[in-house]
matplotlib code that plots the C-alpha trace (Angstrom):
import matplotlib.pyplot as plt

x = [23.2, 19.5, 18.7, 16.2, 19.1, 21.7, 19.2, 18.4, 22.4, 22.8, 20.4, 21.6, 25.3, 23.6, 21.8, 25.0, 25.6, 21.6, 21.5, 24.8, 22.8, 19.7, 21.4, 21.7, 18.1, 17.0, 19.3, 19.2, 15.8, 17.2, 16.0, 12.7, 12.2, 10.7, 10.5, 9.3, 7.3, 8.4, 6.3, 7.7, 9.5, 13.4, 13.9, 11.7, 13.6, 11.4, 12.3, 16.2, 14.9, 12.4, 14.9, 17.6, 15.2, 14.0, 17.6, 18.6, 15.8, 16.0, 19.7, 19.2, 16.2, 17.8, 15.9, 16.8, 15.4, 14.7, 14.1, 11.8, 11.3, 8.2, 7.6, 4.3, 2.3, -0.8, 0.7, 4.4, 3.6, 1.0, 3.8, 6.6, 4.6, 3.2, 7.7, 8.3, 5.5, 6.5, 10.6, 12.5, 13.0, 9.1, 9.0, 7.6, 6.1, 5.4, 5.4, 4.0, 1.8, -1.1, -1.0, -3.3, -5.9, -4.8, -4.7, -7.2, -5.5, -2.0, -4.1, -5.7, -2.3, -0.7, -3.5, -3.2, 0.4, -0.6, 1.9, 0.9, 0.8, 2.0, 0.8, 2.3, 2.5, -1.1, -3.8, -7.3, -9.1, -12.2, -14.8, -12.6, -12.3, -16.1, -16.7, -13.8, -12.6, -9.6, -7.1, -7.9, -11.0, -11.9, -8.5, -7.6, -3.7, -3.4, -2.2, -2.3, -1.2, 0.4, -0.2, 0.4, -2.9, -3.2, -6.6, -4.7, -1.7, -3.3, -5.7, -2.3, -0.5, -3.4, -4.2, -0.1, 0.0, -3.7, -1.8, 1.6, -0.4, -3.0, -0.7, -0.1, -3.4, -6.9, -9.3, -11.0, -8.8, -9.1, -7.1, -7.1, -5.4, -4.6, -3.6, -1.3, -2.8, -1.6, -1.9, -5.6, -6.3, -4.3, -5.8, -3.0, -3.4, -7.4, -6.6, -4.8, -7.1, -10.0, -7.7, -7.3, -10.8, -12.2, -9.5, -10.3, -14.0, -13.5, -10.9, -12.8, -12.0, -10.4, -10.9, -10.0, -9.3, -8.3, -7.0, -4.8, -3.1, 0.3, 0.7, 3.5, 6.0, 8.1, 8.0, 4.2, 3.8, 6.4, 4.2, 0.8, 1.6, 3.0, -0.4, -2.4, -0.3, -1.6, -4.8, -5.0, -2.2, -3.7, -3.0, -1.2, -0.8, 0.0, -1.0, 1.1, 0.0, 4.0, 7.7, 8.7, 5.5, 5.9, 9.8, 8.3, 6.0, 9.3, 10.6, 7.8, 7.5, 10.6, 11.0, 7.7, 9.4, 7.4, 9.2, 8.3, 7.5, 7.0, 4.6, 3.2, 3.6, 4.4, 4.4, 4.5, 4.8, 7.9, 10.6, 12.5, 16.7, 15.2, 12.4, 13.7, 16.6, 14.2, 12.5, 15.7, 16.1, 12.7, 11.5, 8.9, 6.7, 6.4, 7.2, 5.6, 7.3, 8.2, 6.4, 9.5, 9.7, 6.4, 8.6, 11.0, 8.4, 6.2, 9.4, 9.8, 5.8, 6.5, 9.5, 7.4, 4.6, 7.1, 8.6, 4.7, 4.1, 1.2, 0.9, -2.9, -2.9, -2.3, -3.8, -4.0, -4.8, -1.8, -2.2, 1.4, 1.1, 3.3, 5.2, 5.5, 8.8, 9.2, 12.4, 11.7, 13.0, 14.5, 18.4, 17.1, 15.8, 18.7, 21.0, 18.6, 19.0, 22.3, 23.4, 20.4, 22.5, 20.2, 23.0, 23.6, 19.6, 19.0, 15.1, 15.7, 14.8, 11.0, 11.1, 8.7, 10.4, 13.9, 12.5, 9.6, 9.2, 7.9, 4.1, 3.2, 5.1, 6.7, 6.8, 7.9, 10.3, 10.9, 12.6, 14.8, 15.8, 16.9, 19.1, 20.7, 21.1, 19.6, 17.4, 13.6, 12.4, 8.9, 6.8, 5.8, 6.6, 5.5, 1.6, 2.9, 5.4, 4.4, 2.5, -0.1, -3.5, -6.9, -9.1, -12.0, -14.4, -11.8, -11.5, -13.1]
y = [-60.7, -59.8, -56.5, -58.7, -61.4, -58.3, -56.5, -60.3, -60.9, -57.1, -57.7, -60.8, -59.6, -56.9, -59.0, -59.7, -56.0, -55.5, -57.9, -56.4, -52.8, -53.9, -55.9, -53.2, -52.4, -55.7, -56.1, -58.7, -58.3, -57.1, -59.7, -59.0, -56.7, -58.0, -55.5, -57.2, -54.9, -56.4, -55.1, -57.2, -56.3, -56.0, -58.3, -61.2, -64.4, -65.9, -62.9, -63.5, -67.6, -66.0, -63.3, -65.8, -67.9, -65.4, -63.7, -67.1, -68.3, -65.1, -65.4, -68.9, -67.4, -64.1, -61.9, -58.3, -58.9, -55.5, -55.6, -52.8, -52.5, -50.6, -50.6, -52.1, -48.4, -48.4, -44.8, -46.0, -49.3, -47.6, -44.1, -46.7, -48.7, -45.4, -44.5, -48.0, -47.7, -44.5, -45.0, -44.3, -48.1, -49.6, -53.4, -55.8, -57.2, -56.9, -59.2, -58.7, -59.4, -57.9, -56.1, -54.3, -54.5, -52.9, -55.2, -53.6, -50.7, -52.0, -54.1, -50.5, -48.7, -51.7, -51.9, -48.0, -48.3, -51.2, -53.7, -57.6, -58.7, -61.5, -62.2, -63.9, -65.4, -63.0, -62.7, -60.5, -60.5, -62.3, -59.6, -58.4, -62.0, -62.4, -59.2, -59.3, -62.7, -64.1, -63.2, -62.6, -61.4, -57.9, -57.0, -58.8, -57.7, -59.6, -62.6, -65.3, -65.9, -68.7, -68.3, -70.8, -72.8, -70.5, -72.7, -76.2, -74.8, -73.3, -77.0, -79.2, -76.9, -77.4, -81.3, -82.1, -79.6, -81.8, -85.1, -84.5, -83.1, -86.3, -88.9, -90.9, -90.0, -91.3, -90.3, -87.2, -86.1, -82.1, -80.1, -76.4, -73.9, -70.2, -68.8, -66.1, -64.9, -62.8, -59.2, -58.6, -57.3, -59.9, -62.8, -65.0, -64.4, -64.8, -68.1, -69.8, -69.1, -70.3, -73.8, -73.4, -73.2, -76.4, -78.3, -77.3, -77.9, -81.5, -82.7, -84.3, -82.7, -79.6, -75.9, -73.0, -70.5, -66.9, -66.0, -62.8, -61.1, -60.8, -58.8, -61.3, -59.8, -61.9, -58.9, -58.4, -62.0, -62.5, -59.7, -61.2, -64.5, -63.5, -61.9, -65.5, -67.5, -66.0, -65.7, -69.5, -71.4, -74.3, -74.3, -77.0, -75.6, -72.6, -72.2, -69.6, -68.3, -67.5, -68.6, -65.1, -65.3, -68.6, -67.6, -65.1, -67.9, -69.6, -67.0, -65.8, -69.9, -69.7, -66.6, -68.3, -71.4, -73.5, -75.8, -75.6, -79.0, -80.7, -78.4, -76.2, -77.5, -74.7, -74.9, -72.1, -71.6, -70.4, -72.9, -70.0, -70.8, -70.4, -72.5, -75.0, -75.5, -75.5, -78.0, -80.1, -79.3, -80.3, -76.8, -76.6, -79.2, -78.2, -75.5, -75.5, -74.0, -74.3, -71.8, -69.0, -71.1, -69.1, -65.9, -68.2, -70.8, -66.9, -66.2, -69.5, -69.0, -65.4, -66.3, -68.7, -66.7, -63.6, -66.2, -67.5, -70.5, -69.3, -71.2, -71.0, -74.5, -75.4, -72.9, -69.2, -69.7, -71.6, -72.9, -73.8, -77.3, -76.4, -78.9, -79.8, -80.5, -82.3, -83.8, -86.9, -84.8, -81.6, -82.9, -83.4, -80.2, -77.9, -80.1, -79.0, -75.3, -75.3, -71.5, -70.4, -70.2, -71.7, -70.9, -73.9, -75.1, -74.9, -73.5, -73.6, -77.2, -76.2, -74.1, -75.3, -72.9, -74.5, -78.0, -78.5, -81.8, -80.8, -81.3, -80.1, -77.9, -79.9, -77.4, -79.6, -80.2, -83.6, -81.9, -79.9, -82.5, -84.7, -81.5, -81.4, -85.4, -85.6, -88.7, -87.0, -87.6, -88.6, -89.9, -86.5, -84.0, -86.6, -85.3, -81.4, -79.2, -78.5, -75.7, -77.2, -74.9, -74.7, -77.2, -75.4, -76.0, -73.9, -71.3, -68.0]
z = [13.0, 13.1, 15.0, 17.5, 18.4, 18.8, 21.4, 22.7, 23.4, 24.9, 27.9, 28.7, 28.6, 31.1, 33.5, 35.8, 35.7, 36.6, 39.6, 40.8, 41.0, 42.1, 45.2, 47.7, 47.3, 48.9, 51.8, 54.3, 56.6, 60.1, 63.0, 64.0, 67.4, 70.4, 73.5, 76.5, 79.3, 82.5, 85.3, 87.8, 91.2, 90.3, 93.8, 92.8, 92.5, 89.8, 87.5, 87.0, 85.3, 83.4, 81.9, 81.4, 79.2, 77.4, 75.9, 75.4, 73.5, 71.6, 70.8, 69.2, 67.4, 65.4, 67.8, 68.8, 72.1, 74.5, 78.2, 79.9, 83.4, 84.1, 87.6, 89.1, 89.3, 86.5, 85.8, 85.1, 83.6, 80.9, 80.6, 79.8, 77.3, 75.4, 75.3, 73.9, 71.4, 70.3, 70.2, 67.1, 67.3, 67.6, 68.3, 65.7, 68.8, 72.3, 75.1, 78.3, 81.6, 83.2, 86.5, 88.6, 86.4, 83.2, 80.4, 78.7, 78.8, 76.9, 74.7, 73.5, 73.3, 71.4, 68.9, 68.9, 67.8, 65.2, 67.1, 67.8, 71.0, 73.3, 76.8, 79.4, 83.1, 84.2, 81.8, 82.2, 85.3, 84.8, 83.9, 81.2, 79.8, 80.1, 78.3, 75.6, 75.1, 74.0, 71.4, 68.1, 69.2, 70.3, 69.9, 66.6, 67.4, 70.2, 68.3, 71.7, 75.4, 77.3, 81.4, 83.6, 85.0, 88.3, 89.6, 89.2, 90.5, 93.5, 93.4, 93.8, 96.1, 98.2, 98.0, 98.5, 101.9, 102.9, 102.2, 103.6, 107.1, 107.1, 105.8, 109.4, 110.6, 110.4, 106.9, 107.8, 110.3, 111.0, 109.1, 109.9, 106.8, 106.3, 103.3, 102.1, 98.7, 95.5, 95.3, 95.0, 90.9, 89.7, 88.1, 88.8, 92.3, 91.8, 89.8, 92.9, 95.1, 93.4, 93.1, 97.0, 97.9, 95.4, 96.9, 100.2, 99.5, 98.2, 101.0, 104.0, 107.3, 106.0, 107.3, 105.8, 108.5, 106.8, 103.2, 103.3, 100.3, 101.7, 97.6, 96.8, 99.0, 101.8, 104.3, 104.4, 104.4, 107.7, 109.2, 108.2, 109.3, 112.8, 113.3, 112.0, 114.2, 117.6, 116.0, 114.9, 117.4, 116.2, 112.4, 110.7, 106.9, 105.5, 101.7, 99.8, 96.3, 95.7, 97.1, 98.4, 100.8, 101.8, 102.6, 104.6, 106.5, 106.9, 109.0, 111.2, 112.1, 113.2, 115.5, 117.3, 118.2, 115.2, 113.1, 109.7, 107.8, 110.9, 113.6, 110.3, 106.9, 104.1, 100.7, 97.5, 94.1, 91.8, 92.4, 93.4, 94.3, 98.1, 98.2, 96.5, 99.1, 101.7, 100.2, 100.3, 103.9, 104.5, 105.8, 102.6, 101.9, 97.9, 95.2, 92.2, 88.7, 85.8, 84.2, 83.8, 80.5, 79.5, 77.4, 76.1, 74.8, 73.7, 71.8, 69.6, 68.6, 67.7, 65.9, 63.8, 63.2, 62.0, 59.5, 58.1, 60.4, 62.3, 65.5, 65.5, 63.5, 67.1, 69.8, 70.7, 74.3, 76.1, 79.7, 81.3, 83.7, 87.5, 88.0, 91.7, 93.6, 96.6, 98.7, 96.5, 93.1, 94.3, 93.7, 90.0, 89.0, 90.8, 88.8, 85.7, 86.8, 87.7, 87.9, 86.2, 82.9, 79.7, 76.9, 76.9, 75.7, 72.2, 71.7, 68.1, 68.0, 69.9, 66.1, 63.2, 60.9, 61.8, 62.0, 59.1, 60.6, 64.0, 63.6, 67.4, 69.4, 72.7, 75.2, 77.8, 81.2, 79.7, 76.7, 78.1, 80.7, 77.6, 75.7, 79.1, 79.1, 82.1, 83.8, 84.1, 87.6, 86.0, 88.6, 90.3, 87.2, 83.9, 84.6, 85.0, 83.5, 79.9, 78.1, 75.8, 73.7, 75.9, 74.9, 73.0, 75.9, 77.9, 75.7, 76.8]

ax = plt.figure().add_subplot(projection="3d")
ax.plot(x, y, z, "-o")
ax.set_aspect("equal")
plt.show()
């Protein structure tokens, strides 16, 4: 045999041996790391769906998913972030909201650190938006953000309290509101209000009496709203920005002999276990939600974009739709709920990378009614309760 076919026959007698050796040097890639900064208050109600969600959607998506509670202090949040950062195990990715006015501040450290960035459920106050933009932008890291639409939110919350309180009387009929707003830096709680007062503004006969920042807590809002009902004895609606304030409303209508959803109507934002039993019972007029969907839907477009399917074909600026409740669908969506478990959903199928199909990302209540094989109650939630991309003229 020739000397070139001999050598020819060696190697390929050797390349089982070769791939054999050279397989423990290309081991199977680890799931990518995702370490969500959660600077909310451990008591809020709206935190346990949001959680649930996420580590579910994560489970179904080969993510090693890490919760961080950072407290709600500037200091803490931005000490806690710089630990996470730094770690011995470093997130491919971090998720998280801004509080108190420093998402500037964790958009520096993260692009510091060289991680990408998610944002959800608060974005940048307004003046930082103006001056920096979106994602992809200033900080080219911070790859895009779903929050929910805090004006239209605050908006419907305000028209369905003005409809429910003039619906047996005469058009124009005085109307006379307080509010119980977000903690002030926050530009969820800036978004709401801004929805409140062009509703307020366009609705014929309506007064807006006082705004308060109750800070999202129930306790500061029973002891602000004691104090507006013997100033204003004559109100008829209380707006709240959140559920835990608008529980608080409950309560402080109660120890002063009012009824609520029949002398004072109250409604909030959260769908909260609470509120949406008092909505059953009639005590709360609405509660709008939905949007504790916002890390799980933040997950599947990370997850996508880790594996080469870069969700900017479709958006980098999200806007989640609150949907709003009332007596009419309650009994539907607590049987959606259930005990709060979401095992049992399957957010692969919201995946383009598990689906190549998929041409648009359905983001949607209607969805996930239909993996439960439940009937959609679609006359009040068909127009809400889905996160969809800014249009361009939207985008900052």
């Amino acid at each position: 045999m020739p000397v070139l076919w001999r050598c020819v026959v060696l190697m390929l007698a050797l390349l089982p041996l070769a791939a054999d050796a050279a397989a423990p040097v290309f081991p199977e890639p680890r799931p990518m790391r995702v370490a969500f900064l959660d600077a909310l208050e451990p008591a809020n109600p709206w935190r346990r769906n949001l959680l649930a969600c996420m580590r579910a959607a994560a489970r179904d998506l080969d993510i090693d998913f890490t919760h961080h509670p950072v407290g709600h202090w500037p200091g803490n949040i931005l000490e806690r972030a710089r630990q996470v950062l730094r770690g011995p195990d470093k997130p491919d990715y971090l998720l998280f909201s801004m509080h108190r006015g420093i998402g500037t501040r964790l958009l520096e450290l993260a692009q510091e650190h060289r991680v990408p960035v998610f944002v959800i459920n608060s974005g940048l106050l307004p003046g930082d938006v103006a001056r920096l933009g979106g994602p992809r932008g200033h900080f080219p890291l911070w790859l895009g953000q779903m929050l929910p639409d805090d004006a239209q939110a605050g908006g419907v919350l305000a028209r369905l309290l003005l409809e429910a309180a003039t619906r047996e009387r005469a058009p124009g009929s005085p109307v006379a509101l307080v509010a119980l707003e977000g903690r002030l830096g926050d530009a969820s709680a800036l978004g709401r209000t801004a929805g409140l007062h062009e509703a307020v503004a366009g609705w014929d006969g309506a007064t807006l009496l006082q705004g308060v920042s109750a800070s999202w807590d129930s306790e500061v809002a029973l002891r602000k709203t004691r104090l507006l009902l013997r100033r204003y004895p004559e109100l008829h609606v209380i707006w709240s920005a959140n559920d835990s304030m608008a529980e608080g409303a409950l309560l402080a209508l109660e120890d002063a002999g009012r009824r609520p959803g029949v002398d004072v109507l109250v409604g909030g934002i959260d769908w909260t276990p609470r509120a949406l039993q008092s909505v059953r019972e009639g005590r709360l007029v609405t509660t709008l939600g939905g949007h504790f969907l916002e890390g799980a839907w933040a997950l599947v477009l990370l997850s996508d974009y880790h594996r080469g399917r870069d969700f900017a074909s479709e958006g980098l600026d999200w806007r989640t739709s609150l949907a709003p409740v009332s007596r009419a669908n309650v009994d539907a969506v607590l049987q959606w709920l259930g005990e709060g478990d979401f095992e049992a959903l399957d957010f692969r199928a919201f995946s383009k990378v598990a689906n190549p199909a998929l041409t648009h990302y359905d983001f949607s209540l209607r969805a996930l009614f239909a993996q439960r094989r439940l009937r959609f109650p679609g006359t009040l939630l068909e127009q809400y309760g889905h996160a969809r991309p800014l249009p361009p003229e939207r985008q900052p």
